[in-house]
DRENBA-967069 format. One record per atom (N, C-alpha, C, O): residue in three letters; x, y, z. Coordinates in steps of 0.1 Angstrom, whole numbers, plus 2048, in hexadecimal, padded with zeros to 3 digits. Atoms other than C-alpha are relative to their C-alpha. Example, Ala and Ser with C-alpha at 12.3 -4.5 7.8 and 13.67 -1.06 7.14 Angstrom:
ALA8097F4800 ALA87B7D384E ALA80980C800 ALA81380C807 SER7F77F5800 SER8897F5847 SER7F880B808 SER7FD816809 
//
This chain:
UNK7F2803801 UNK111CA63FE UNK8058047F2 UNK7FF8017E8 UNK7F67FC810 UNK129CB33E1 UNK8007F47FC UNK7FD7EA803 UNK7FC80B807 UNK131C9D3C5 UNK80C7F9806 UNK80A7ED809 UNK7FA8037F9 UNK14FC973D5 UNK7FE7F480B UNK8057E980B UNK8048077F5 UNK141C883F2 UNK7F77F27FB UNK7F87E7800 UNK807808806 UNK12AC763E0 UNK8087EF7F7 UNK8067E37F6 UNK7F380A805 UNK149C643CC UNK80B7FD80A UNK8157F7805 UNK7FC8067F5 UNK158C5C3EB UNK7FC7F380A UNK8027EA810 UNK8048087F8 UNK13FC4E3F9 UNK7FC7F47FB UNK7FB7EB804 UNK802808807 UNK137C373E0 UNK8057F6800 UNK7FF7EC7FF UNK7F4803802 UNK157C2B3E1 UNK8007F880C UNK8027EC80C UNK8028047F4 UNK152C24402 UNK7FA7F2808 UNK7FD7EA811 UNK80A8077FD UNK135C10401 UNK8037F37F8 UNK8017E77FC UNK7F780B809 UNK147BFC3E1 UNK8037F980C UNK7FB7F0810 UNK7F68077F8 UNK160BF23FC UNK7FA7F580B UNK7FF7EB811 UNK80B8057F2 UNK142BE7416 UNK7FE7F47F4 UNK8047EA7F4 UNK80280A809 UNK137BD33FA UNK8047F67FA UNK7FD7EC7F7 UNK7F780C801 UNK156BC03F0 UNK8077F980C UNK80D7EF80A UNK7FF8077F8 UNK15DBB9412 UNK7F37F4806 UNK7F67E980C UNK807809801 UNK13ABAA413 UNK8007F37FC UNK7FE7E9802 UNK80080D80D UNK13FB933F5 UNK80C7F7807 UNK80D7EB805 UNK7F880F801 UNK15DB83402 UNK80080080A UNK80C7FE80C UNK8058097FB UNK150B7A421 UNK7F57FA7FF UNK7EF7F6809 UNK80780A804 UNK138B69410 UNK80A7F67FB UNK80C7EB7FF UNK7F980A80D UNK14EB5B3F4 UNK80E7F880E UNK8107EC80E UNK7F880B7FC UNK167B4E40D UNK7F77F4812 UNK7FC7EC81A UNK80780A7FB UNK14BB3B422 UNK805801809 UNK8077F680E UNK8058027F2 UNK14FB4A443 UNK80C800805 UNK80E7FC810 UNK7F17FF7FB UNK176B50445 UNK801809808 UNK809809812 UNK7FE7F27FE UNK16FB7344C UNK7F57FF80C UNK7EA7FB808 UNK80A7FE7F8 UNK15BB7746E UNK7F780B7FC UNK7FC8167F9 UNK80B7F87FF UNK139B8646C UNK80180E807 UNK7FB817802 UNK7FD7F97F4 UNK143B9C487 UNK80780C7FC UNK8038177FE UNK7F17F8802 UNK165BAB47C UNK7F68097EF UNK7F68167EE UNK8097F9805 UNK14BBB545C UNK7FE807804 UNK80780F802 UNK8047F97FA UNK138BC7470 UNK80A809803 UNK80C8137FC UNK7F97F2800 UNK151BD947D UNK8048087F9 UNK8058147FC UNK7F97F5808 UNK160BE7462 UNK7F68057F8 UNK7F88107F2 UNK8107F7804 UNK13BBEF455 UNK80380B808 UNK809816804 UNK8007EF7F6 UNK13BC07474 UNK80B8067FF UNK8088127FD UNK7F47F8802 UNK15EC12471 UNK7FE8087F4 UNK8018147F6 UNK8087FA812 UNK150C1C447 UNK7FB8077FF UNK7FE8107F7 UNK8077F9800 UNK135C2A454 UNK80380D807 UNK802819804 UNK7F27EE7FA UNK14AC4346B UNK80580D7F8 UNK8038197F8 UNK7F97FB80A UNK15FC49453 UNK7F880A7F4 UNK7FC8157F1 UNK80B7F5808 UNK141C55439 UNK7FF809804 UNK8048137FF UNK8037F87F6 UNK136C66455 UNK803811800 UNK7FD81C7FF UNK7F77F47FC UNK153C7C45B UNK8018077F7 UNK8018137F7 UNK7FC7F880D UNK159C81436 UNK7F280C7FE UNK7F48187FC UNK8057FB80B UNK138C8D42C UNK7FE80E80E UNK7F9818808 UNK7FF7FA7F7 UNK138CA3450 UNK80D8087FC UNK80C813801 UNK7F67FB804 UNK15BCB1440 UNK7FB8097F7 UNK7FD8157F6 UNK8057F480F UNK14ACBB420 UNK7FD8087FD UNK7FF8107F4 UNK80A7F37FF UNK131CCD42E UNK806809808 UNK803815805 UNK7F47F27F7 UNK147CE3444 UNK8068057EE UNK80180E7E7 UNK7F97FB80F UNK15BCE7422 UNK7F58077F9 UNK7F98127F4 UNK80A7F8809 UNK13CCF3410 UNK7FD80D807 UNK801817802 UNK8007F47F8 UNK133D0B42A UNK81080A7FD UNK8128127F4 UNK7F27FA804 UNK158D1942E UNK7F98087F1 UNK7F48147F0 UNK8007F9810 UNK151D20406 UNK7F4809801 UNK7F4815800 UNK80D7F77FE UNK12FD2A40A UNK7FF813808 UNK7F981D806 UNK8027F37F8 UNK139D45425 UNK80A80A7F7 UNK80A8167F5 UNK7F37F7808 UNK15AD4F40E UNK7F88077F6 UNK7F88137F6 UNK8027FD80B UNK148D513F1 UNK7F5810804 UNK7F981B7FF UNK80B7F97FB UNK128D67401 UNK80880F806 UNK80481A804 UNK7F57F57F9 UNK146D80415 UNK8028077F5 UNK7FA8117F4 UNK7FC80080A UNK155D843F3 UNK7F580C7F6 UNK7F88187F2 UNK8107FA807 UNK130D903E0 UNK7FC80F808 UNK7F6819805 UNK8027F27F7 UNK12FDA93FF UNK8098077FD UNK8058127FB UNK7F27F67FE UNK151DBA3FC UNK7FB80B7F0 UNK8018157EC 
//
């Protein structure tokens, strides 16, 4: 994955993480559940990005390689 992607995803994972902490920190306000979900919704989301990237890299990869031919 590009740096890019990589700083994205991080970001990502931050967010998974501070939604962790405060359903701990508020002792259960936040269903277990509704967590989860938005874990999987996160993980989608990664998903698609780092599935974006790589199309994007390609794209470049084939421009760049066309380019070196001409």
């Amino acid at each position: 994955m590009s740096d890019m992607g990589d700083l994205v995803g991080s970001h990502l994972v931050w967010i998974l993480q501070l939604l962790m902490i405060a359903e701990r920190t508020l002792g259960g306000l936040v269903r277990p559940e509704k967590i989860e979900e938005m874990n999987e919704e996160l993980t989608k989301v990664i998903e698609d990005f780092d599935r974006a990237v790589n199309v994007e890299a390609l794209r470049l990869a084939k421009k760049t390689s066309k380019q070196r031919c001409s």
